[in-house]
C-alpha positions in Angstrom: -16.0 -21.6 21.7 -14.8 -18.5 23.2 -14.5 -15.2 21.4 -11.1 -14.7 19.0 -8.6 -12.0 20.6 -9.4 -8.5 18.8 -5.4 -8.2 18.8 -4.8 -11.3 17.2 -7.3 -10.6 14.3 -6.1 -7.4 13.5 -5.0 -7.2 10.0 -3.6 -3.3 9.6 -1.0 -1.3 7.1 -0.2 2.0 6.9 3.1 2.8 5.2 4.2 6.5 3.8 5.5 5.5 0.4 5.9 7.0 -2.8 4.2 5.5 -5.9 6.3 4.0 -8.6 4.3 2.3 -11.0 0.6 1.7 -11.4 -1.1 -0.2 -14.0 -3.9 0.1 -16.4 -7.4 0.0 -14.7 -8.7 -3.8 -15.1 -12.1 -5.0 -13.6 -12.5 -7.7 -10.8 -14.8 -10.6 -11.9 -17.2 -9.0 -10.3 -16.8 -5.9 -11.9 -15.2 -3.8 -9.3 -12.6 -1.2 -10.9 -8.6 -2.9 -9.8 -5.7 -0.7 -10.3 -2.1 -2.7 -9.3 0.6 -0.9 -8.2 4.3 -0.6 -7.0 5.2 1.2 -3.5 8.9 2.1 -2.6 9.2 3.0 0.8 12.6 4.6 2.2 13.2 5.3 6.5 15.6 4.7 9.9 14.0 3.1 12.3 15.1 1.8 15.6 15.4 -2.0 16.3 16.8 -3.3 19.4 18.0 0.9 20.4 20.2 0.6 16.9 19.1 2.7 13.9 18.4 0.4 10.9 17.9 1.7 7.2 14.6 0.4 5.3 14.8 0.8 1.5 11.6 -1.2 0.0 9.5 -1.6 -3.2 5.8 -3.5 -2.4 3.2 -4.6 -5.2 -0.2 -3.6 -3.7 -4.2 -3.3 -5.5 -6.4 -0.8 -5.0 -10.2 -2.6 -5.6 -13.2 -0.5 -5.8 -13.9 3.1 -5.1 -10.0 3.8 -3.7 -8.6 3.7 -7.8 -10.1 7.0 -8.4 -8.0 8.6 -5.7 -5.2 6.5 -6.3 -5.7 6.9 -10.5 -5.4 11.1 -9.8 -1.9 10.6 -8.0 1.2 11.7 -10.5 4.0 9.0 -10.5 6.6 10.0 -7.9 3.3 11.1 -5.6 4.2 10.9 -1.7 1.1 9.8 0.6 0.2 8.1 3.2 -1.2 4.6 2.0 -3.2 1.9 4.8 -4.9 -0.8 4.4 -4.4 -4.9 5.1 -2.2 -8.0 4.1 -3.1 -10.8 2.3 -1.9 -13.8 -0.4 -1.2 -12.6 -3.8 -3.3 -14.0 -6.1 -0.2 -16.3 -7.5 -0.3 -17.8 -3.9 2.9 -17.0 -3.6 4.5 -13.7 -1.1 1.9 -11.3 0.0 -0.2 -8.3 -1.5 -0.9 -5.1 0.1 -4.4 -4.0 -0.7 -4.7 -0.6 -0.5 -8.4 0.8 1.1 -7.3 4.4 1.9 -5.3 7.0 1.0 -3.7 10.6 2.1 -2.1 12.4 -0.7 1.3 14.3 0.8 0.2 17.7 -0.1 3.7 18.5 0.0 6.2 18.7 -3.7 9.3 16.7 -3.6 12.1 18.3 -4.8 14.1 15.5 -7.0 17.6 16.5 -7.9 
């Protein structure tokens, strides 16, 4: 059997979001720190040469040693957030599980 394609196993996020809610920290059955979360993400981008507005909220998990960076981010935090896709554990939609993280260093003004 040959090889899989690299390009069709690739499994990558990254989305600039701001966080919105994050839960309580919980613990994986096997013990890993689990912290769920709520990620609204706001741009233009360009489909088919026409500008398009994106307005979004996505539940993603942050498993294992990525909750303490995510835990220290204030509520209304900007960053960078990346990481892959997979089922929620409902089986139903998909979950975006967070495994790093750049904090937007920069304060947003809210009016």
């Amino acid at each position: 059997m040959a090889a899989p394609d690299r390009a069709a196993t690739l499994n990558r996020m990254v989305l600039t979001a701001q966080l919105v809610e994050r839960g309580a920290v919980r613990y994986t059955p096997a013990g890993l720190p689990a912290l769920d979360l709520v990620l609204k993400h706001e741009s233009t981008v360009s489909e088919d040469g026409q500008p398009r507005k994106v307005s979004m909220e996505i539940k993603a998990v942050g498993v294992g040693a990525i909750t303490r960076p995510i835990g220290a981010l204030t509520l209304g935090s900007h960053g960078s957030f990346a990481g892959f896709l997979a089922a929620a554990r409902n089986g139903r939609g998909l979950l975006f599980h967070v495994t790093s993280l750049s904090a937007d260093p920069t304060p947003t003004a809210i009016n």
